[in-house]
N, CA, C and O of each residue as an XYZ file, in Angstrom:
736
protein
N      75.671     92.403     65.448
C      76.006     92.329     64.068
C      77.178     91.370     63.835
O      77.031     90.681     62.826
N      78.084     91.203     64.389
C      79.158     90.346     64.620
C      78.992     89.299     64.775
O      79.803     88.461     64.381
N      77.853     88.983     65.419
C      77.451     87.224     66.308
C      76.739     87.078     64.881
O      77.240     86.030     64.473
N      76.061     87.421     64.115
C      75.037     87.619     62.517
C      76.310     87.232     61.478
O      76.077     86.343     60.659
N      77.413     87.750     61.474
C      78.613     87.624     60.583
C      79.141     86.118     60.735
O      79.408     85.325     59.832
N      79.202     85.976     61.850
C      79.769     84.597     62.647
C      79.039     83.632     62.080
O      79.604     82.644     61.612
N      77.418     83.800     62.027
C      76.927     82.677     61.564
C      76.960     82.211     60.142
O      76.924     81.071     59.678
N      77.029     83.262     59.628
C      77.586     82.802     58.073
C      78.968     82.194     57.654
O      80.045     82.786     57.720
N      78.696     80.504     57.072
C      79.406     79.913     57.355
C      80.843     80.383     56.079
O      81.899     79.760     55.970
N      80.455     81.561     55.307
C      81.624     82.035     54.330
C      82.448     82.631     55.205
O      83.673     82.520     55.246
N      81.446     83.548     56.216
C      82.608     84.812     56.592
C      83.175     84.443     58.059
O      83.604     85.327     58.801
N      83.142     82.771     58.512
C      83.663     82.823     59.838
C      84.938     82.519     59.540
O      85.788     83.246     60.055
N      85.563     81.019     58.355
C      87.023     81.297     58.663
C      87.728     83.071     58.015
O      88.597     83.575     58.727
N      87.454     83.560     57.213
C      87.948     85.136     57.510
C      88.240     85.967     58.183
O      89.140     86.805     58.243
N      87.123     85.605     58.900
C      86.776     86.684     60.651
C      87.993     85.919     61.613
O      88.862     86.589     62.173
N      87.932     84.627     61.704
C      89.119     83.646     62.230
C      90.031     84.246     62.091
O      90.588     84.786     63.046
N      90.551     84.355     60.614
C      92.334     84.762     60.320
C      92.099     86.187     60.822
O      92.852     86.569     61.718
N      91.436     86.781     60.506
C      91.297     88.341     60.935
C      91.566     88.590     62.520
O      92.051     89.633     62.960
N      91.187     87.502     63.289
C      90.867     88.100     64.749
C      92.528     87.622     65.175
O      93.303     88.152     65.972
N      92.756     86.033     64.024
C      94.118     85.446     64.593
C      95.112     86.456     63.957
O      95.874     86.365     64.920
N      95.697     87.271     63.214
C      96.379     87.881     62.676
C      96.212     89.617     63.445
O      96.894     90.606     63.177
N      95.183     89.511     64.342
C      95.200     91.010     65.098
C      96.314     90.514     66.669
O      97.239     91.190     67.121
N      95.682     88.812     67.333
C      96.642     88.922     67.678
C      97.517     88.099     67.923
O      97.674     87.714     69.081
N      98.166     87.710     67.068
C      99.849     87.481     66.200
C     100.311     89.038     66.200
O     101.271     89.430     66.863
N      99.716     89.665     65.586
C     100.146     91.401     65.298
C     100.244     91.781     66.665
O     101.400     92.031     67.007
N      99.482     91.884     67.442
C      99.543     92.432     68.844
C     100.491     92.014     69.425
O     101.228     92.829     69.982
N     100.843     90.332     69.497
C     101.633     89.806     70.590
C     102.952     90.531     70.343
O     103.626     91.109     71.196
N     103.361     90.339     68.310
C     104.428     90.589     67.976
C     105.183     92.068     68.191
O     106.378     92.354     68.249
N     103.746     93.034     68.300
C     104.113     94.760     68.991
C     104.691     94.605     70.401
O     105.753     95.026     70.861
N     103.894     94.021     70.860
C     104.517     93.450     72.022
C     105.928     93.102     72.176
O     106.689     93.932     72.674
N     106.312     92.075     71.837
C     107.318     91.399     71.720
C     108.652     92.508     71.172
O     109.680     92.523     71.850
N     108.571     93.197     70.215
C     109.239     93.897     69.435
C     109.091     95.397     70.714
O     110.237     95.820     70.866
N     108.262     96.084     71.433
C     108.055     96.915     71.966
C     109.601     96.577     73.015
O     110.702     97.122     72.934
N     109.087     95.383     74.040
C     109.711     94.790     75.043
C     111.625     94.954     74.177
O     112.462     95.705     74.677
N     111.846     94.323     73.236
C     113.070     93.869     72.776
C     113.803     95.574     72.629
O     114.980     95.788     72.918
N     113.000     96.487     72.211
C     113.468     97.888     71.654
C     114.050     98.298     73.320
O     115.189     98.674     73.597
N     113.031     98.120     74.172
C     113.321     98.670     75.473
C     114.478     98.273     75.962
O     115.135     99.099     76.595
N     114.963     96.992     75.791
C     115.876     96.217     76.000
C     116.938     96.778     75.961
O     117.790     97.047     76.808
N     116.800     97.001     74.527
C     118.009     97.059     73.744
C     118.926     98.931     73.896
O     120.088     99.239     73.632
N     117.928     99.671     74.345
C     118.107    101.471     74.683
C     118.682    100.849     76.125
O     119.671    101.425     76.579
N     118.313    100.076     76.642
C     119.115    100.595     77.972
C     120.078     99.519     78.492
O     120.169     99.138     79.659
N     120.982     98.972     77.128
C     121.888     97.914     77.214
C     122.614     99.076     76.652
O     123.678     99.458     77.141
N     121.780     99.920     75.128
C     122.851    101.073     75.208
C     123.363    101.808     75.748
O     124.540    102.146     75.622
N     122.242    102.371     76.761
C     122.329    103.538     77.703
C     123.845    102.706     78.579
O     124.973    103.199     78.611
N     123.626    102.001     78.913
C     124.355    100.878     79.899
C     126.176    100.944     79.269
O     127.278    101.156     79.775
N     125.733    100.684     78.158
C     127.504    100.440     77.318
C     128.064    102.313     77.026
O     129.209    102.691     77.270
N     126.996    103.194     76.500
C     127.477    104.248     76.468
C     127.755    104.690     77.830
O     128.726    105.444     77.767
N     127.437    104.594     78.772
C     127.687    104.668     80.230
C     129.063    104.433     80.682
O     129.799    105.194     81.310
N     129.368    102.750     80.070
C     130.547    102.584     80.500
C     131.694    102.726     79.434
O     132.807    102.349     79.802
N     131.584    103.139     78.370
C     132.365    103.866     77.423
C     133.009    105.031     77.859
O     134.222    105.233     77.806
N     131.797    106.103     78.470
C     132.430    107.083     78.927
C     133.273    107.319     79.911
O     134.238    108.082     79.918
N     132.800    106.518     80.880
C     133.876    106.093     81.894
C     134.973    105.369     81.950
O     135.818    105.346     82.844
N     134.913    104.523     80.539
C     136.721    103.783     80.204
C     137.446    104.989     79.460
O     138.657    105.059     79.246
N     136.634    105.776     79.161
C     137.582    106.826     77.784
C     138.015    108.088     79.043
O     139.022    108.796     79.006
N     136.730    108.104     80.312
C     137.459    109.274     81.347
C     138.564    108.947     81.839
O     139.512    109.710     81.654
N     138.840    107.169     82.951
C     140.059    106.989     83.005
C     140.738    106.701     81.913
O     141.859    106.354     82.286
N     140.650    106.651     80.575
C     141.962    106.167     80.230
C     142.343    107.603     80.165
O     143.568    107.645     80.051
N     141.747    109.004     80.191
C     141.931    110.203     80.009
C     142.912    110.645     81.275
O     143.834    111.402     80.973
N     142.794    110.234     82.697
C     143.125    110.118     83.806
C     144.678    109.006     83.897
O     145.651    109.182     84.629
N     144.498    108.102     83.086
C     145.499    107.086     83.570
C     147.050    107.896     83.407
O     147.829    107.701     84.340
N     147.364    108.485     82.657
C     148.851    109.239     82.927
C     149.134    110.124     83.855
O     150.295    110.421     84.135
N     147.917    110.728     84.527
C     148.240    111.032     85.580
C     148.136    110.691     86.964
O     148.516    111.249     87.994
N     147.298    109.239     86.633
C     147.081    108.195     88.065
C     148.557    108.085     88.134
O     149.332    108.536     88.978
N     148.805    107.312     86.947
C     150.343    106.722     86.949
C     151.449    107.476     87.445
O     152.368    107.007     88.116
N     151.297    108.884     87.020
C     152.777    109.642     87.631
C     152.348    109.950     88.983
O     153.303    110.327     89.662
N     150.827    109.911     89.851
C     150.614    109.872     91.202
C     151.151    108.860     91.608
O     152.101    109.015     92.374
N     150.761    107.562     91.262
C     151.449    106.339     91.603
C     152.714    106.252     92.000
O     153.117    105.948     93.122
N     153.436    106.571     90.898
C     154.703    106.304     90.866
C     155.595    106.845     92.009
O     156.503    106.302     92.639
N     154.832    108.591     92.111
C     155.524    109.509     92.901
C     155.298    108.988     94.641
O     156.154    108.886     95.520
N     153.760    108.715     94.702
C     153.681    107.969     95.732
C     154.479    106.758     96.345
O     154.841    106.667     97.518
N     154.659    105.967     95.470
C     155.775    104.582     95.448
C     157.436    105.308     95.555
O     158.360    104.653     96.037
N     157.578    106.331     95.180
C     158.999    107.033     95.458
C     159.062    107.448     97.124
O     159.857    107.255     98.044
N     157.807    108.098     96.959
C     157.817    108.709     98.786
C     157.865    107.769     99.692
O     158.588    107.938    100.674
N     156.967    106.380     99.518
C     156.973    105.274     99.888
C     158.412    104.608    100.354
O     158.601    103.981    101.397
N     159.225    104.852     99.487
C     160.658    104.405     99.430
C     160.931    105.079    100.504
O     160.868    104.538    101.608
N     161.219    106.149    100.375
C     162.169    107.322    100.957
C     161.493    107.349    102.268
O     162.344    107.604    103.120
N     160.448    107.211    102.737
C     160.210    107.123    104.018
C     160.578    105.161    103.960
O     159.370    104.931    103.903
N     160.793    104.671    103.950
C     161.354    103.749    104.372
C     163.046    103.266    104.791
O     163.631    102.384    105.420
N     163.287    104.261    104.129
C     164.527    104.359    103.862
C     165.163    105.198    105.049
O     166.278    105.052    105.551
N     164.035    106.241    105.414
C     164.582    107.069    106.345
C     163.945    106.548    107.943
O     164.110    107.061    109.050
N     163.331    105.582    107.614
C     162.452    105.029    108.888
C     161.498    105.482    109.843
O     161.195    105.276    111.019
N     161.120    106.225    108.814
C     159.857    106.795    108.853
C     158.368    106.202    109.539
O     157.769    106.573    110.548
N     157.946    104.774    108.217
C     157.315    103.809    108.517
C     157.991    102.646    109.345
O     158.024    101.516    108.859
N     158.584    102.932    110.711
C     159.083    101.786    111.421
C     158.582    102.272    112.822
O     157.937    103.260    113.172
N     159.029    101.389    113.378
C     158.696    101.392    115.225
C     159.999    102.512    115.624
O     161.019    102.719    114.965
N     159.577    103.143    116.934
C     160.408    104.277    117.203
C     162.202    103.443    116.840
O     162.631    102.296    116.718
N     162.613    104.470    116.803
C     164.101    104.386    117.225
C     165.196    105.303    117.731
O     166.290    105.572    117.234
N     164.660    105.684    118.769
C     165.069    106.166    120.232
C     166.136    106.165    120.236
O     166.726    107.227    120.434
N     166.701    105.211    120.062
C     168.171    105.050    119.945
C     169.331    105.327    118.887
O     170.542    105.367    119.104
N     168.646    105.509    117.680
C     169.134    106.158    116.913
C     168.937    107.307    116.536
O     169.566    107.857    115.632
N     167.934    107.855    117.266
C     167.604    109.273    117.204
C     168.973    110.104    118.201
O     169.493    111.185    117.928
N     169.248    109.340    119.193
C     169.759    110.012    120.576
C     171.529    109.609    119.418
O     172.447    110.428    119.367
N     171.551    108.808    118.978
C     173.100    108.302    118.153
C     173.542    109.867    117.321
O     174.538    110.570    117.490
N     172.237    110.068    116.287
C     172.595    111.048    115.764
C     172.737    112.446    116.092
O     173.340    113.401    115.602
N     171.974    112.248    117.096
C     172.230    113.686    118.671
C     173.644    114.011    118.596
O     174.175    115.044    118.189
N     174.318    112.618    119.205
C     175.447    112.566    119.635
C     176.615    113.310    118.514
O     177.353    114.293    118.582
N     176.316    112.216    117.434
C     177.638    112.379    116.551
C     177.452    114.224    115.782
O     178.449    114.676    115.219
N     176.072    115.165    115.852
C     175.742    115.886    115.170
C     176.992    116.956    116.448
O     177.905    117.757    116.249
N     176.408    116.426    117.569
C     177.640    117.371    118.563
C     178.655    116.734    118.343
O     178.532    116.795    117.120
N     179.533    116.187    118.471
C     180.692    116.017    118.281
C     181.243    116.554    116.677
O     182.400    116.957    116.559
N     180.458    116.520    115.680
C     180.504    116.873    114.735
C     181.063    118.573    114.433
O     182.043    119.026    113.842
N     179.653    119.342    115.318
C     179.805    120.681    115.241
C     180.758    121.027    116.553
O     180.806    122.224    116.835
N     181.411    120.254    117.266
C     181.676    120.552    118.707
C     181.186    121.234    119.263
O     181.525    122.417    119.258
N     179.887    120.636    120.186
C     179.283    121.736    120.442
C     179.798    121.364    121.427
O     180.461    120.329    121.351
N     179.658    122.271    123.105
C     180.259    122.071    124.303
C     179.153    121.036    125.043
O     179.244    119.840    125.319
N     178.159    121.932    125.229
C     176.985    121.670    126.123
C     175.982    120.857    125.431
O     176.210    121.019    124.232
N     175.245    120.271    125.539
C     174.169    119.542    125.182
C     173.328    118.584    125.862
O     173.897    117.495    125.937
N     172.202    118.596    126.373
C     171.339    117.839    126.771
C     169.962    117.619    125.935
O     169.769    118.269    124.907
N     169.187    116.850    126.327
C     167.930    116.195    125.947
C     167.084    115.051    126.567
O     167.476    114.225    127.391
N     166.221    115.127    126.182
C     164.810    114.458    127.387
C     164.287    113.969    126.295
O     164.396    114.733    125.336
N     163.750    112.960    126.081
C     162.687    112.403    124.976
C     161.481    111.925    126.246
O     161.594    111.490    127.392
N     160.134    112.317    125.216
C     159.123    112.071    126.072
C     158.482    110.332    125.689
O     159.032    109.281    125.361
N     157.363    110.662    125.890
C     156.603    108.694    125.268
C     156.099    109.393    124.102
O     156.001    110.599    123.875
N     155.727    108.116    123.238
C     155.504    108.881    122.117
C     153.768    108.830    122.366
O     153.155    108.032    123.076
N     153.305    109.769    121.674
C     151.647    110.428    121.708
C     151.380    110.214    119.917
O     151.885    110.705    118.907
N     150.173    109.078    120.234
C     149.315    108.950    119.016
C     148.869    110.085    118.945
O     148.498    110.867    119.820
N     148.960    110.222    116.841
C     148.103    111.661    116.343
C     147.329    111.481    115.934
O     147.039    110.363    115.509
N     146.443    112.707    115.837
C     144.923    112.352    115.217
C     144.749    112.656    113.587
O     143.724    112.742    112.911
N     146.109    112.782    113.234
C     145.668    112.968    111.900
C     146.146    111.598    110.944
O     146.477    111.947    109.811
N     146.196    110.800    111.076
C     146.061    109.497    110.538
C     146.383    108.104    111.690
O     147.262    108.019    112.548
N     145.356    107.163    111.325
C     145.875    105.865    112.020
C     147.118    105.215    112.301
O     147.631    104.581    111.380
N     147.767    105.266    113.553
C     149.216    104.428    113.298
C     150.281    105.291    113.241
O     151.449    104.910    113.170
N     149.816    106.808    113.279
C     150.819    108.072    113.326
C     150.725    108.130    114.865
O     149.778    108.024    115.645
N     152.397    108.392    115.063
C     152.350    109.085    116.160
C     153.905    109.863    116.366
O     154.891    109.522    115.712
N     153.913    110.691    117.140
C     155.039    111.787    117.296
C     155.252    111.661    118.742
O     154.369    111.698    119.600
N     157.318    111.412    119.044
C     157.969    111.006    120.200
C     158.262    112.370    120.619
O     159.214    112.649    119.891
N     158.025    113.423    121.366
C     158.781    114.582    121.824
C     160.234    114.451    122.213
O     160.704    113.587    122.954
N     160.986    115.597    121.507
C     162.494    115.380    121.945
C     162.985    116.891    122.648
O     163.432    117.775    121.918
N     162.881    117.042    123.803
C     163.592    118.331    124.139
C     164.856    118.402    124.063
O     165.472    117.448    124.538
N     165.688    119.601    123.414
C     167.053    119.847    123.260
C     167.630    121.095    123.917
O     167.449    122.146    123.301
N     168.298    121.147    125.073
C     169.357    122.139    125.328
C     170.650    122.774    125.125
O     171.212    122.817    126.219
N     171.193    123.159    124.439
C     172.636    123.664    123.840
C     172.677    124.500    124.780
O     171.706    125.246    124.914
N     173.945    124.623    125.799
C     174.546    126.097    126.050
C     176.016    126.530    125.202
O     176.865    125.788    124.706
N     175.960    127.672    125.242
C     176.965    128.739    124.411
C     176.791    128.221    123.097
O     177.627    127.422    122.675
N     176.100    128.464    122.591
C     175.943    128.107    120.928
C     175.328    129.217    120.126
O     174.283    129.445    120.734
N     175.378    129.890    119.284
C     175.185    130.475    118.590
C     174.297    129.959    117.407
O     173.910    128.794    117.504
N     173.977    130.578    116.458
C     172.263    130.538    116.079
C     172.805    130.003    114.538
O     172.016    129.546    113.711
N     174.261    130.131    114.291
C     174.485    129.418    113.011
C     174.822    127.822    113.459
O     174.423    126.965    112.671
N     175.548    127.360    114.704
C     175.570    126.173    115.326
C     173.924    125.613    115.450
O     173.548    124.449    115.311
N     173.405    126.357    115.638
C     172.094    125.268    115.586
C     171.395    125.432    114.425
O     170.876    124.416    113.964
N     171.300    126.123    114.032
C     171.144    126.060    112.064
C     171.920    124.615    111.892
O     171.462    123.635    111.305
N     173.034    124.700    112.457
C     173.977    123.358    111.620
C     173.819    121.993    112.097
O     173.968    120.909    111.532
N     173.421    122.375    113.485
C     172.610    121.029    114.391
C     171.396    120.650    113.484
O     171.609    119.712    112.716
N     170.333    121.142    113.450
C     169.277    120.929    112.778
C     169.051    120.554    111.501
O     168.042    119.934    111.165
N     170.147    120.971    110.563
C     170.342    120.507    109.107
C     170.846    119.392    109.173
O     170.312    118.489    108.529
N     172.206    119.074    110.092
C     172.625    117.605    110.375
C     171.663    116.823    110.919
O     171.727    115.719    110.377
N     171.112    116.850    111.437
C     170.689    115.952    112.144
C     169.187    115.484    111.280
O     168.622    114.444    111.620
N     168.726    116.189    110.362
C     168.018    115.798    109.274
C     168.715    114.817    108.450
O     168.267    113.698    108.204
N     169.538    115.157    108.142
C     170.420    113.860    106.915
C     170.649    113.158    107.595
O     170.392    112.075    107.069
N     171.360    112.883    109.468
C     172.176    111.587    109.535
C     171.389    111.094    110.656
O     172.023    110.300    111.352
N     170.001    111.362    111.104
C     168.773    110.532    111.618
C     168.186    109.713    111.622
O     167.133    110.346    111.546
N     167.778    108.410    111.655
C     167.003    107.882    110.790
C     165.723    108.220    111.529
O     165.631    108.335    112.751
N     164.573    108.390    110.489
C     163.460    109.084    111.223
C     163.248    110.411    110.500
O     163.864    110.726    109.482
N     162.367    111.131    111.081
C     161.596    112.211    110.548
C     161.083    112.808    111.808
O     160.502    112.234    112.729
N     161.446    114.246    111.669
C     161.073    115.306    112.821
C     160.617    116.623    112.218
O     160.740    117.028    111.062
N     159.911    117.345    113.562
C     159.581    118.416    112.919
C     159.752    119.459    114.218
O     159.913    119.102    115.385
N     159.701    120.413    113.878
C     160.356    121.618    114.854
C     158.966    122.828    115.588
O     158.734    123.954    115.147
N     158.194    122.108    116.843
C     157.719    122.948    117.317
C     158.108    123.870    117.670
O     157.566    124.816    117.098
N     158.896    124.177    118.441
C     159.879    125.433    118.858
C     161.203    125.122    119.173
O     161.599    124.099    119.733
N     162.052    126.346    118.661
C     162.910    126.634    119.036
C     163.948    128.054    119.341
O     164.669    128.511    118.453
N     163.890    128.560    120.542
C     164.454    129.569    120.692
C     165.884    129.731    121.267
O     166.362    128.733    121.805
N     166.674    130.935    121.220
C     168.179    130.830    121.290
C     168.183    132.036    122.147
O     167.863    133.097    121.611
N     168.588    132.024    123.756
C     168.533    133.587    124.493
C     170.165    133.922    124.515
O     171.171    133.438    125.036
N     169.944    134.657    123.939
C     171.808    135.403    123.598
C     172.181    135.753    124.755
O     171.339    136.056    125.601
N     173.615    135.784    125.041
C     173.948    136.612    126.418
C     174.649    137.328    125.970
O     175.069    137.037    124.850
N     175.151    138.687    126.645
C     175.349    140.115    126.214
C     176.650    140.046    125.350
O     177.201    141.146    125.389
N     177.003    139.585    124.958
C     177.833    139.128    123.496
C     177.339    139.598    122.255
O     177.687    140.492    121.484
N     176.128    138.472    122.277
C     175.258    138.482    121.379
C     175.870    137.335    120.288
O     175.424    137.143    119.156
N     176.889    136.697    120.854
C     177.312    135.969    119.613
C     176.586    134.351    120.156
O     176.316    133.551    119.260
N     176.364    134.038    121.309
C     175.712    132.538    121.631
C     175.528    132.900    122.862
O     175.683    133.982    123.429
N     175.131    131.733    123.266
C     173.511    131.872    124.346
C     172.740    130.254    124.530
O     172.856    129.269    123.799
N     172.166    130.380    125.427
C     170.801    128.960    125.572
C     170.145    128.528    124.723
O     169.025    129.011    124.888
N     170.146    128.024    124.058
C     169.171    126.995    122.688
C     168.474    125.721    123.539
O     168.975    124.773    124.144
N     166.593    126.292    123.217
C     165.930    125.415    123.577
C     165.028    125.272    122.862
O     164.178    126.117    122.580
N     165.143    123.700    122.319
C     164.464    123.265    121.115
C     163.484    122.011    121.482
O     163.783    121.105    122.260
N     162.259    122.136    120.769
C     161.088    121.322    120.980
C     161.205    120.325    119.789
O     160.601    120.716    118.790
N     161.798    119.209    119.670
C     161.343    118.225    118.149
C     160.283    117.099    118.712
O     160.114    116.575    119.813
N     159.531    116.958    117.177
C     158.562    115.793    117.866
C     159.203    114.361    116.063
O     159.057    114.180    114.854
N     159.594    114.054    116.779
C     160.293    112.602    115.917
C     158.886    111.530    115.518
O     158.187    110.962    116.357
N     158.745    111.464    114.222
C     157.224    111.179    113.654
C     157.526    109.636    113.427
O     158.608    109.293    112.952
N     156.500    108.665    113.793
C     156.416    107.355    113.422
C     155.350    106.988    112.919
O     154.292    107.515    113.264
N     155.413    105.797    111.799
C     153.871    105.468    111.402
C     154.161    104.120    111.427
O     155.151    103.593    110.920
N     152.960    103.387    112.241
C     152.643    101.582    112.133
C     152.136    101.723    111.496
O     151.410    102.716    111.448
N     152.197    100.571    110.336
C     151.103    100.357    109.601
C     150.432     98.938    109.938
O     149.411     98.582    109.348
């Protein structure tokens, strides 16, 4: 019936615009289909990253006071030489002056090699054994507080015990420090 329509020479340019205007119409669904798709997931895309500039900027006052506090600690272990290569020698300095300080009588110490740790890269802890005789348990309270402030470095106190002799007022003090370094 169509090929019958065709031959009539009224109704072929009609049928023409008709078939050309289905697809013009088609291409243009097309075209317009494609552009819509586009355009949802340029939104999806920007609402995406909207939410995530509005989460950190929601976050940024408290990145910042992490920052900052971090950059303080940063200091202060630098300051205390913390982040440096051992210093053995100023560890054993402030030994010294912390006894003469408290007068203590007796005092010895052994530092070992220092032993990489496993809890961060570039950490590692120098063992320092300490012996006091006749000292009493507020003298090494006072050793140990000094020798925090006038150290340079950072230690920490595996053990330390004090065996009284029948006094009870002082006795043997034997103390385990491990003096902390970090390379970076």
């Amino acid at each position: 019936m169509i090929l019958a329509l065709l031959r009539t020479p009224a109704l072929r340019q009609p049928f023409a615009l008709l078939l050309a205007a289905l697809v013009l119409g088609g291409a243009a669904l097309h075209l317009s289909f494609n552009h819509r798709v586009a355009s949802e997931t340029a939104l999806q895309r920007q609402t995406a990253a909207t939410e995530a500039a509005a989460h950190d900027a929601r976050l940024a006052p408290t990145r910042l006071q992490e920052d900052r506090a971090a950059a303080e600690i940063h200091r202060q272990m630098e300051q205390r030489g913390f982040n440096a290569a051992e210093n053995r020698v100023g560890w054993i300095s402030a030994l010294s002056r912390a006894q003469t300080q408290l007068d203590i009588d007796s005092l010895s110490w052994r530092l070992g090699p220092r032993e990489p740790s496993t809890l961060a890269p570039g950490l590692g802890r120098t063992p320092m054994d300490i012996t006091l005789q006749r000292v009493g348990i507020d003298r090494l309270e006072a050793l140990l507080a000094l020798l925090t402030d006038i150290a340079p470095g950072h230690y920490t106190i595996e053990h330390c015990t004090i065996a009284l002799q029948g006094d009870g007022g002082s006795g043997q003090a034997d103390c385990r420090l491990y003096w902390w370094t970090l390379h970076e």
